[in-house]
C-alpha positions in Angstrom: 104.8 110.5 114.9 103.3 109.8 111.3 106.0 107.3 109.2 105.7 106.9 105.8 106.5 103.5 104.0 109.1 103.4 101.5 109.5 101.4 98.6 112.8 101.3 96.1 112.5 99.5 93.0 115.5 99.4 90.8 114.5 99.0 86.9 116.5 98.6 83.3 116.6 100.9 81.0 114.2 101.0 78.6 116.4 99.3 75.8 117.3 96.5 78.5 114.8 93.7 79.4 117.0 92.8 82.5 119.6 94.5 84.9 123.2 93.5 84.9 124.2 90.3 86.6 125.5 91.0 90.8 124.0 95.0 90.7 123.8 95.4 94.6 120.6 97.4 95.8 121.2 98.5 99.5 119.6 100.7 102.3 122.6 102.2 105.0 122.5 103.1 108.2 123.5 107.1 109.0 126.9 105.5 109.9 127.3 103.5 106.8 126.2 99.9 108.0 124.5 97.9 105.8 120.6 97.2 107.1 119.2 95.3 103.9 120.4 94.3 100.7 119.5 92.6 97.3 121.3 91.1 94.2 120.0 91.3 90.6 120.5 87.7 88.6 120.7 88.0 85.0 117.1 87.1 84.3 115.8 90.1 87.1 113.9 92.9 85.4 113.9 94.8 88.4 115.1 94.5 92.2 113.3 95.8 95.2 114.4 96.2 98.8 112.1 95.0 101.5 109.4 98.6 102.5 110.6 100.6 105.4 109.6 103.2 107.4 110.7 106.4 108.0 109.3 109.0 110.5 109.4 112.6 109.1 112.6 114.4 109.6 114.5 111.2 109.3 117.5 110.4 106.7 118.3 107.2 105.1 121.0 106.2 102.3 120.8 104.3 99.6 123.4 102.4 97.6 124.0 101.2 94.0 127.1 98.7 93.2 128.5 96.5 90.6 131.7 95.8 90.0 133.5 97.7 92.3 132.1 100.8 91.1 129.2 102.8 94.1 127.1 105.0 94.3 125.9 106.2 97.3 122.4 108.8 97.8 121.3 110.3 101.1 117.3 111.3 101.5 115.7 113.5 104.3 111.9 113.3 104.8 
């Protein structure tokens, strides 16, 4: 029953000092649910959800929005 601790960090890029204004950071649950989420501000040079774990063989989703646009990633350990 080993779990790992997971860490996501959102950062500009390289050009940009800051992310955009309202970019949504968020981790799902397998049926879409949001468990946690954070908000970049103008003067943010990155965002970072709060660490999770995850037990091998276990999937989470993450999700990246700003204005009305998603994107939505699923991992498997």
């Amino acid at each position: 029953n080993e779990q790992i601790i997971i860490r996501v960090r959102i950062y500009p890029e390289l050009e940009n000092n800051c992310l955009p204004e309202n970019l949504k950071l968020a981790i799902l649950s397998d049926s879409g649910e949001t468990l946690k989420e954070v908000t970049s501000r103008s003067i943010d040079n990155f965002i970072q959800l709060p660490s999770f774990r995850c037990s091998y063989q276990e999937s989470f989703k993450l999700q990246l929005s700003i204005n009305n646009i998603c994107c939505t990633e699923s991992f498997f350990l």
